[in-house]
N, C-alpha and C positions, 0 to 999 in steps of 0.2 A: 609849598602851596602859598600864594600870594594870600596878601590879608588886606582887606578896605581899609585907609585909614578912618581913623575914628576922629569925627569932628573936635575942635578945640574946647580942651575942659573937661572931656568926658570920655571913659574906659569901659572897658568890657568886663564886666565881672563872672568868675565861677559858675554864679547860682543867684536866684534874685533875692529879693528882702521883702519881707511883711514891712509893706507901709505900715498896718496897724503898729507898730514896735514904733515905729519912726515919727506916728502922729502922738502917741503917750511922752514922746521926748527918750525912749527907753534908748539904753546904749545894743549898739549892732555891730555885729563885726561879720565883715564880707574881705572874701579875697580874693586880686583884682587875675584878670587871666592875662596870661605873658604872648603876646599877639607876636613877638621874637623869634620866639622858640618855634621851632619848624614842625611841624606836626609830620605824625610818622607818615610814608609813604607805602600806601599797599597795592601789590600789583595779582592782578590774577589771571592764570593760567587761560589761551584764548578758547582752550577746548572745554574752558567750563562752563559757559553756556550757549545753546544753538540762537544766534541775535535776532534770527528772522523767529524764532518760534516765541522764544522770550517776550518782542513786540504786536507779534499775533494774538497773545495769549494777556495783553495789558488787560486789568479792565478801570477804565476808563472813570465809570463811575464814583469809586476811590478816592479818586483823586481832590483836591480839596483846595483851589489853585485860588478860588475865590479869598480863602482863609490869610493868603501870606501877601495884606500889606504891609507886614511893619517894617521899618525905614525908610517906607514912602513920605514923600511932603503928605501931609494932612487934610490942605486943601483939596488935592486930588482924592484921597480917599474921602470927603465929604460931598462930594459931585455925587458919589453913588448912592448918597444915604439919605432918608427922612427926618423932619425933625420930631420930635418925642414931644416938645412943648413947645409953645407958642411963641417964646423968646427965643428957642433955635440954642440954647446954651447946652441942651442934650440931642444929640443924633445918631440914627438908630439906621443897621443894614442887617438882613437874616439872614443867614448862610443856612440855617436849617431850623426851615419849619414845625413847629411846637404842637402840641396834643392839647385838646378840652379845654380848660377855662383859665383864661388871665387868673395870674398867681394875688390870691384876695389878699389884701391886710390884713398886718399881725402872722401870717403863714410863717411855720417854721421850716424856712429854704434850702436846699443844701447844691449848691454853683460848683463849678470849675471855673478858674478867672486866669488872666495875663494880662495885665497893664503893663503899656509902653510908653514911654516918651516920644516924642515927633523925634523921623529919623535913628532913631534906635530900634537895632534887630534882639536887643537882650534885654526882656522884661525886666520891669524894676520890683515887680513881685507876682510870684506865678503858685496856683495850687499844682497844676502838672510836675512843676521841678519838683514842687514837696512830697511828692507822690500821694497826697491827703484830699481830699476834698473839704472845702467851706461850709459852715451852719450857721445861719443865724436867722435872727428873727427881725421881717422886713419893718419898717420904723422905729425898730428899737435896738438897733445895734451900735457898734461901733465904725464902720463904713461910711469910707466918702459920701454924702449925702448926694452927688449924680449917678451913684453906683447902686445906692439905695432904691431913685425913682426908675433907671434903669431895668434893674430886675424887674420893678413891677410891670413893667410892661410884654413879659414875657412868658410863656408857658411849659410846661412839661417836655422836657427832652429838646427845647429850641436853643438852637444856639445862634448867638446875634453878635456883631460888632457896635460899642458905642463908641463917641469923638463925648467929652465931656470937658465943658469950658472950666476954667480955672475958677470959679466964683463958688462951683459946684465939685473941683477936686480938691486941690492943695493951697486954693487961694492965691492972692497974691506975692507973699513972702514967701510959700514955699517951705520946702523944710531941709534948708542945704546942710551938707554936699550934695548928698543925694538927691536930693528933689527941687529941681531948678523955681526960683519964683517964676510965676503967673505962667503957669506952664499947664497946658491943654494934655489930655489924655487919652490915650488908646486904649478901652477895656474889650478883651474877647471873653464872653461870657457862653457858658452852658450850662443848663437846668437841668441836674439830675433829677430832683423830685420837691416835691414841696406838701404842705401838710396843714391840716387845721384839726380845730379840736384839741384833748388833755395834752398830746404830744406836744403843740403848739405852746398853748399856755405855761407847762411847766418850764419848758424851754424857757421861756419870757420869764417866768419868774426866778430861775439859775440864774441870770444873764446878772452878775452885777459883778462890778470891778473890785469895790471893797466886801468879795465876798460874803455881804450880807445880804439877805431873803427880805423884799419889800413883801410887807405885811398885804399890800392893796394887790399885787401882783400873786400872792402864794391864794388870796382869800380868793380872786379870780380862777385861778389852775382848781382849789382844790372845789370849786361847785361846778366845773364841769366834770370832773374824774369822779366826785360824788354821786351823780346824777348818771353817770355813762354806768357807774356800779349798780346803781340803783334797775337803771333799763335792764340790764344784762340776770339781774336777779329777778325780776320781773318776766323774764324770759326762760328762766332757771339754769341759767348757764353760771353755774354756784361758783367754780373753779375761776371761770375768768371776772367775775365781781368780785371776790376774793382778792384778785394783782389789782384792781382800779383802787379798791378800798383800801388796802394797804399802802397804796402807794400816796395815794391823798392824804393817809393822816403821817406818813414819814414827811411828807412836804413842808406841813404846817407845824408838826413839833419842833422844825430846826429853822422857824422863820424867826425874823429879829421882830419885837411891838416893841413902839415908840412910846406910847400913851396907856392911859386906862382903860378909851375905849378900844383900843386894838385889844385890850386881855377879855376885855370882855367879850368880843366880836370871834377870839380864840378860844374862849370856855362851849361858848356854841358853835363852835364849828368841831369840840372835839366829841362834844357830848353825839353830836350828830353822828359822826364817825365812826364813834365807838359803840352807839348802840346798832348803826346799821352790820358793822363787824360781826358784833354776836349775832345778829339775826343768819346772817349766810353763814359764819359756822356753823350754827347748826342748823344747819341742811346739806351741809356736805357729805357727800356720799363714804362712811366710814366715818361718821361724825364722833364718834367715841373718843378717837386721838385729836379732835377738834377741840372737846369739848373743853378741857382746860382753858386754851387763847380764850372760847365764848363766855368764858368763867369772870378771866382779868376784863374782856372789852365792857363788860355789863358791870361791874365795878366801879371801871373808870366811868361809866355812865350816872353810876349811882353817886361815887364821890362829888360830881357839877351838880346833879341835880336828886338829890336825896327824897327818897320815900319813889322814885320814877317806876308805874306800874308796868311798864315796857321793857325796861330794863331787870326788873323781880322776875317778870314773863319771863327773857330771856336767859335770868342765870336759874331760876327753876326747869325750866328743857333742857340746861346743859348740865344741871345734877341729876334731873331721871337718864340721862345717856350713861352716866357713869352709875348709873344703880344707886344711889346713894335717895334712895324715893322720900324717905323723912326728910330730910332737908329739902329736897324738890319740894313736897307738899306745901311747906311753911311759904319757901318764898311765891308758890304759887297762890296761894290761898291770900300774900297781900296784894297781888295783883288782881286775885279773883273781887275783893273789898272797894279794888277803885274803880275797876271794868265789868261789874257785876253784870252785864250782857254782852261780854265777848266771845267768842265762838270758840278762838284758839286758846282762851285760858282753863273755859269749860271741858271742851278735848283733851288738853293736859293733864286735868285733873282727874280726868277719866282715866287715863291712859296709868296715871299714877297708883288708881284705886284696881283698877285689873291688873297691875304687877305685883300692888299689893298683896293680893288676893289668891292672885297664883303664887305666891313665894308664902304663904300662910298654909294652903292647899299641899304645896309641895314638902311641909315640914310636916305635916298630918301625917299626910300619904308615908313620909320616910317613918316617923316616929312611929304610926302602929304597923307596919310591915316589919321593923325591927322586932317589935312586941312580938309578934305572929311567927318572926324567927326564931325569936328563943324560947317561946312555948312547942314548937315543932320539936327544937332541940334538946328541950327537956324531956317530950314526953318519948323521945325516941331514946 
């Protein structure tokens, strides 16, 4: 099989390369393809398929012919495109039309990508070869900054070709061998889905290269996943406020604080968490084996904020679950001291004083029936 030569200075490689690797300076190893060596030749049988039915039966639509300029001059593929911004440094062609609403800011994105170089049929980094798709979060990633405004120009299941000037890709020095200076770019992008809300945010606050959790970015994630817990319990969807809330105080117990006021900013974000925690355990359905976790989270409530009548509320409901009513009493009775006109602590107490009553009732009831047993057995 004949082979195009390859312009001067540059080779066909295997499999493409994460730029991102190549922008950090990280070391990469790629190996290059032997354009020599003869690729095998396969021939098949003419009786294996009928050629007139095989072309009758094309369909058409399929086909995707718009998709494959790469190796074209660049200029020619910019005659067909729009530009994206007013300096023309980004330009944009659809191949396939998008769903609902331009993808918002801050969205947690997840693309298919192929960048090429002008003239080159073999991406210089592609998710297709990785067989992976991309995630990140739009102005806060790591991402060529024309890749970045690119995306946002795009929506739900669209997929577009950009041309993106050098200013806006690799710059003008480039990042050789591999990535020529001041060298223009071919990105074919597709939008598998995109996202806002806790998903989003938490995403945003993972997102850091030395591994550590920005305190501004976790306190952000964890008052929306607060709040989303908060609606959902509100709603009494106990089970799914349960994953919000949990997940919101794992976020913030492993963020890095810089300062005082970040601890203190942490002391109130955990107290909050913790006492909304025990409120939805105990209302879960089969709340009994709850009731422990609602025991610690009103604890840790009480440890930040000492004598907290919300927090007494909450670990007194989660000792009448466990039967343990003397102890419920006490810690209800100091929540009854701060809240002396609250409905749910008066209910409690109630609730505490009729198991009382039946478990007093029920020791009667056993104690003289035994009596009345061994008097039967006596006189018989």
């Amino acid at each position: 099989m004949a082979h195009q030569p390859q312009p001067e200075g540059r080779v066909a490689l295997e499999e493409g390369i994460d730029f991102r690797h190549l922008m950090r300076g990280e070391d990469v190893v790629f190996s290059v393809k032997d354009l020599n060596k003869d690729e095998p030749q396969y021939e098949a049988p003419e009786d294996v398929f009928d050629r007139d039915l095989l072309i009758q039966n094309v369909n058409l639509e399929t086909l995707s012919l718009e998709d494959d300029v790469t190796g074209m001059p660049f200029e020619s593929i910019k005659a067909t495109m729009k530009n994206v911004n007013a300096s023309g440094t980004i330009k944009k062609k659809i191949l396939r039309e998008g769903t609902g609403a331009v993808i918002s800011a801050d969205a947690l994105v997840r693309i298919h990508y192929a960048g090429f170089f002008e003239f080159n049929e073999v991406p210089f980094d592609s998710s297709y070869l990785r067989g992976k798709s991309f995630e990140f979060i739009l102005g806060h990633s790591g991402v060529v900054p024309g890749l970045d405004i690119a995306v946002s120009t795009m929506r739900s299941n669209e997929k577009s070709e950009f041309i993106l000037h050098p200013s806006l890709a690799f710059g003008k020095l480039g990042c050789p061998p591999r990535i020529p200076p001041n060298a223009e770019v071919l990105f074919i992008v597709e939008v598998m889905r995109w996202s806002l809300g806790s998903e989003a945010a938490v995403a945003r606050a993972e997102t850091n290269t030395k591994g550590e959790k920005d305190w501004k970015d976790c306190k952000a994630a964890f008052k929306i996943l607060n709040h989303e817990g908060i609606c959902l319990y509100n709603d009494h969807k106990f089970q799914e406020s349960k994953a919000k809330l949990d997940k919101a105080k794992r976020l913030i117990e492993n963020c890095h604080l810089k300062d005082d006021a970040e601890e203190k900013d942490f002391k109130d974000c955990m107290y909050k968490i913790s006492l909304n925690l025990a409120m939805v355990l105990n209302k879960l359905h089969g709340h009994a084996s709850y009731a422990p976790a609602a025991i610690i989270n009103a604890k840790e409530a009480l440890q930040i904020k000492p004598g907290c009548e919300k927090a007494e509320l909450q670990w007194g409901i989660a000792l009448m679950t466990l039967g343990e009513l003397d102890r419920a009493r006490d810690h209800l009775m100091i929540s009854k001291r701060k809240m002396p006109n609250s409905v749910q602590v008066t209910d409690a107490l109630e609730k505490v004083c009729l198991r009382n009553l039946k478990c007093l009732l029920f020791e009667i009831f056993c104690s003289d029936g035994l009596q009345l047993l061994m008097n039967e057995t006596c006189f018989s």
